[in-house]
Structures are given as structure tokens and as C-alpha cells.
C-alpha positions in Angstrom: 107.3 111.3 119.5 107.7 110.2 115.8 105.9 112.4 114.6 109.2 113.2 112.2 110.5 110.4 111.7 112.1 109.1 108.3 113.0 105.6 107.9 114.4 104.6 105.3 115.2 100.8 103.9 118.2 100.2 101.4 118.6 96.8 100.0 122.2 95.9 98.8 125.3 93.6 98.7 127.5 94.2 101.7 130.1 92.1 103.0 130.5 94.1 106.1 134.2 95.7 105.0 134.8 99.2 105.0 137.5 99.6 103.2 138.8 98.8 99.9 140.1 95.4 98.7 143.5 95.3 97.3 143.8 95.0 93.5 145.6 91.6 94.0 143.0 89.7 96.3 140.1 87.8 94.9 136.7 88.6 95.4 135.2 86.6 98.1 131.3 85.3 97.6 128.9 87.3 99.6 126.9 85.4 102.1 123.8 87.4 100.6 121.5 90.2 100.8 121.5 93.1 103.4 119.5 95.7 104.1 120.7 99.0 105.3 117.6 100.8 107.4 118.8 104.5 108.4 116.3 106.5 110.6 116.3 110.4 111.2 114.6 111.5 113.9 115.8 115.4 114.1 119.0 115.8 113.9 119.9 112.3 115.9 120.2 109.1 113.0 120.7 105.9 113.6 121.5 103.1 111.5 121.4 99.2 111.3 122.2 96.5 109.1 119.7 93.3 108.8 120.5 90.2 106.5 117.6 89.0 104.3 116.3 86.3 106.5 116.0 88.9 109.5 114.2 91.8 107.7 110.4 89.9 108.8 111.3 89.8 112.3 112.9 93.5 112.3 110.0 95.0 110.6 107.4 93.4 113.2 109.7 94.9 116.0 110.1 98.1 114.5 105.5 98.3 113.9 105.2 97.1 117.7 107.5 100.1 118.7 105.6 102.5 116.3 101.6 101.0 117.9 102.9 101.1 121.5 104.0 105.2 121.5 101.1 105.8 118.6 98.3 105.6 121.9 99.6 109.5 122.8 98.8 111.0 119.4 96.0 113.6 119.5 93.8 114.3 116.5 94.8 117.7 114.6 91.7 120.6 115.0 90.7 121.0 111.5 89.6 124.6 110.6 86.2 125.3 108.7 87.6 127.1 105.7 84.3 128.5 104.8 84.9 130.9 107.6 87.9 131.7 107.5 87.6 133.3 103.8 86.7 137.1 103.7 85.1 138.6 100.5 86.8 141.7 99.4 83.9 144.6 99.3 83.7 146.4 96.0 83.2 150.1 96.3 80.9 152.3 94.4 81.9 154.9 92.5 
């Protein structure tokens, strides 16, 4: 199931807008840090935003999602290689 998944965590300042601020308005003071998590699984992605104080809390609901599919996985046959290489013969002339 995640087999190819990508997550990946962005930390920056966002005030939540999305669009630009006039050139006459002051800048307001952001309440603090977010973090921007964006996940590809395919071609589906999803995003969220977290604040600072949350990212604990996401992170231990995002491992218990991961450990409760992970019981399906099967272990990958691993091939001898010392078999599958084949010695070219020289010939005599």
C-alpha cells in the first residue's frame, strides 16, 4: 500500500493568505511557524498544513497509520548471484 509513498515536510512562515498583499497595507505579525507536509502516493497528492505546536501529535498519527498497514508487507526473494553469473568459455584455436 505505501510501498511508493513520498512525504515530504516543509517548514515555513505562512499566514494562511493566498494572494498578495497590497503595497499599501502593513505587514501583519505571523502567529508562527507552519509546516507544509505534501504526500504522493502515484499520481494522487495530498497536502496539509500543521502549526508548530501540532507537528508531535501529527507525526505519531501519521507512524500509527504507516505500523497498522506495514503487517501486509512480504519480504522480497533475494536471488543468489553466485548462480546466476555465467563464465564466458574461451575457445581454442
Amino acid at each position: 500500500l505505501f510501498s511508493e509513498l513520498f512525504l515530504q515536510p516543509d517548514v515555513s512562515l505562512d499566514d494562511g493568505r493566498t494572494k498578495a498583499l497590497p503595497k499599501d497595507a502593513d505587514p501583519q505579525p505571523v502567529d508562527g511557524h507552519k509546516c507544509l507536509f505534501r504526500a504522493k502516493l502515484g499520481r494522487k497528492r495530498i497536502s496539509t498544513v500543521v502549526t508548530s505546536k501540532e507537528v508531535n501529535k501529527f507525526h505519531l498519527a501519521y507512524v500509527s497509520v504507516l505500523r497498522a498497514n506495514m503487517d501486509n508487507l512480504e519480504r522480497r526473494k533475494k536471488t543468489d548471484t553466485t548462480k546466476t553469473k555465467v563464465t564466458p568459455k574461451k575457445n581454442k584455436a
